[in-house]
C-alpha positions as CSV (number, residue, x, y, z in Angstrom):
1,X,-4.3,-20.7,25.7
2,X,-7.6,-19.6,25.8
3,X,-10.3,-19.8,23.2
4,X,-10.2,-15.6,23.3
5,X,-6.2,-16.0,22.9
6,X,-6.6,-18.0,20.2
7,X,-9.2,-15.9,18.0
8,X,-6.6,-13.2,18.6
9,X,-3.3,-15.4,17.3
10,X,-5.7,-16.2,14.5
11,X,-7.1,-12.3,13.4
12,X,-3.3,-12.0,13.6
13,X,-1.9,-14.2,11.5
14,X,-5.0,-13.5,8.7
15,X,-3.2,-9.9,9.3
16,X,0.2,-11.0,8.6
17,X,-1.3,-12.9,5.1
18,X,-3.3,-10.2,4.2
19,X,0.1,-8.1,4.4
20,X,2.2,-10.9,3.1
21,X,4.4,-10.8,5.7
22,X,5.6,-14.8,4.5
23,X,8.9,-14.3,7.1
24,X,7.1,-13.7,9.9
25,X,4.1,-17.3,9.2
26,X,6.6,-19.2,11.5
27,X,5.4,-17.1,14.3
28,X,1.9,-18.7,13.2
29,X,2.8,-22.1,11.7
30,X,4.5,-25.1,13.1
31,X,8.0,-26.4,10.9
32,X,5.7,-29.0,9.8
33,X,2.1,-29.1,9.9
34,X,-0.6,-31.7,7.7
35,X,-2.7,-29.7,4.9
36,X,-5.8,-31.7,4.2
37,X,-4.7,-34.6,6.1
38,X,-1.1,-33.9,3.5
39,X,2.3,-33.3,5.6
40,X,3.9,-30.6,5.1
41,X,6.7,-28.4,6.1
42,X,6.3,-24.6,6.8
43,X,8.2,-23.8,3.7
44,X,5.7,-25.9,1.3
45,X,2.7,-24.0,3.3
46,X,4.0,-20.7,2.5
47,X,4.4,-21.7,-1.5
48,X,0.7,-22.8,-1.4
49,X,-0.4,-19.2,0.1
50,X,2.3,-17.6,-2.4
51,X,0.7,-19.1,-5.6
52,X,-2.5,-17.9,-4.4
53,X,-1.7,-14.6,-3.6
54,X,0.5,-14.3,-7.1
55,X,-2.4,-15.1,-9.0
56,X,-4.7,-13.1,-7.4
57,X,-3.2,-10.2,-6.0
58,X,-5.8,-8.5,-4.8
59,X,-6.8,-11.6,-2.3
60,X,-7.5,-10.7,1.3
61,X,-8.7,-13.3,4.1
62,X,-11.7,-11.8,5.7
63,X,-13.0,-13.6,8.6
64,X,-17.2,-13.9,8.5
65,X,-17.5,-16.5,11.4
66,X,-15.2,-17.1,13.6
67,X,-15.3,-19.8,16.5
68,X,-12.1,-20.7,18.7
69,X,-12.6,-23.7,21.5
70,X,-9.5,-25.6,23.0
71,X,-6.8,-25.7,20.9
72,X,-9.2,-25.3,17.8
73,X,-10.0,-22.1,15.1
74,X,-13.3,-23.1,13.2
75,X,-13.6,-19.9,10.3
76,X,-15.8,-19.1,7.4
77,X,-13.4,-16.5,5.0
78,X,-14.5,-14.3,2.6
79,X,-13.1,-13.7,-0.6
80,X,-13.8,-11.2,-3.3
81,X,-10.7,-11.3,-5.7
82,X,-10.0,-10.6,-9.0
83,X,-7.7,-13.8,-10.5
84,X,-4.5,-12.6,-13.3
85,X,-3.3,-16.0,-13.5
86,X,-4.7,-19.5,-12.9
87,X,-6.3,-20.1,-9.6
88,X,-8.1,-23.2,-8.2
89,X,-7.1,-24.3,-11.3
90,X,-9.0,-22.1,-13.5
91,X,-8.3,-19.9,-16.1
92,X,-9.2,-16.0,-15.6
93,X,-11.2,-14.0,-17.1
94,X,-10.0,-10.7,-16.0
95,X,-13.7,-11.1,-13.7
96,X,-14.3,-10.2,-10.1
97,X,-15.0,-13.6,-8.2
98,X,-16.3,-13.9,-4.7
99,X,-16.4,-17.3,-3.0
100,X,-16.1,-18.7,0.7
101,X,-13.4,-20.9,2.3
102,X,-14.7,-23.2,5.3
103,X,-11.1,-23.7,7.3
104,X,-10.6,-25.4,10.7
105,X,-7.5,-25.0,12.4
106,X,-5.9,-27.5,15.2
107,X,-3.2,-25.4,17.0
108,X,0.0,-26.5,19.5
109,X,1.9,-24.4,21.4
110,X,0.1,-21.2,19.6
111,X,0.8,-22.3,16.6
112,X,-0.8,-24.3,13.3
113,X,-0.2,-27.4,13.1
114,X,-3.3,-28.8,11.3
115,X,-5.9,-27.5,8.8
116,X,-8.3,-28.8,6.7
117,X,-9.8,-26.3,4.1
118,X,-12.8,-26.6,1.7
119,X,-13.3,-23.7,-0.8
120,X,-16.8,-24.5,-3.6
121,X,-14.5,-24.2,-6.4
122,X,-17.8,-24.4,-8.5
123,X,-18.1,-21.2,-7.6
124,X,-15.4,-19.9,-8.9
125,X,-15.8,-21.6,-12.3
126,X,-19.5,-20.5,-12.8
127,X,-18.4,-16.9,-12.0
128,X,-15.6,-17.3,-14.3
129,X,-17.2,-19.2,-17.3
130,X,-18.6,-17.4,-20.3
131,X,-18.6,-14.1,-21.2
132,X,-20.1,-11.6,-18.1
133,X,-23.7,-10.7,-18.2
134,X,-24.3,-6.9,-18.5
């Protein structure tokens, strides 16, 4: 696949999580795939994005940079989300956050079968902490 084939797999399945499509992340995802150098099985993936998305309903993966080569996605995603529940492990506030997500992406047969993700979850918690300033 080449590395313009692969940006578009990818644009495709940030499509199918922004839409929450979670039946159709198998076209996307390997049956078992390591998280953070974790193994785990498509279903366990999809419960990770699920919890996200439930706490923040409002999430959508926007893709700032974007670089494909070989059989790997390197992408810098956007967020700008308002949390209802506990996310990152954080309590809401009922505030507007907006934070980054470095990802990298190794990919077999057109579909994930690594990632390692860092998201500053500082942040988060400075955005979230105290009362907001007017």
């Amino acid at each position: 696949m080449s590395a313009g084939d692969l940006s578009v797999v990818y644009r495709d399945y940030l499509r199918c999580l922004n839409e929450r499509r979670w039946p159709d992340l198998s076209e996307y995802v390997a049956d078992e795939l390591s998280y953070n150098g974790n193994r785990m099985t498509l279903a366990d993936y999809r419960a990770l994005l699920d919890a996200d998305t439930r706490a923040t309903p409002d999430l959508q993966y926007h893709p700032e940079l974007l670089l494909a080569n070989g059989d790997m996605v390197a992408c810098r995603l956007y967020f700008r989300c308002t949390p209802r529940h506990t996310f990152l492990g954080i309590e809401p506030t009922g505030e507007q956050v907006s934070f980054a997500e470095h990802v990298f992406y190794r990919f077999d047969g057109g579909r994930i079968v690594e990632v390692w993700s860092l998201i500053d979850k500082e942040v988060v918690r400075e955005q979230l902490s105290g009362p907001p300033i007017r």
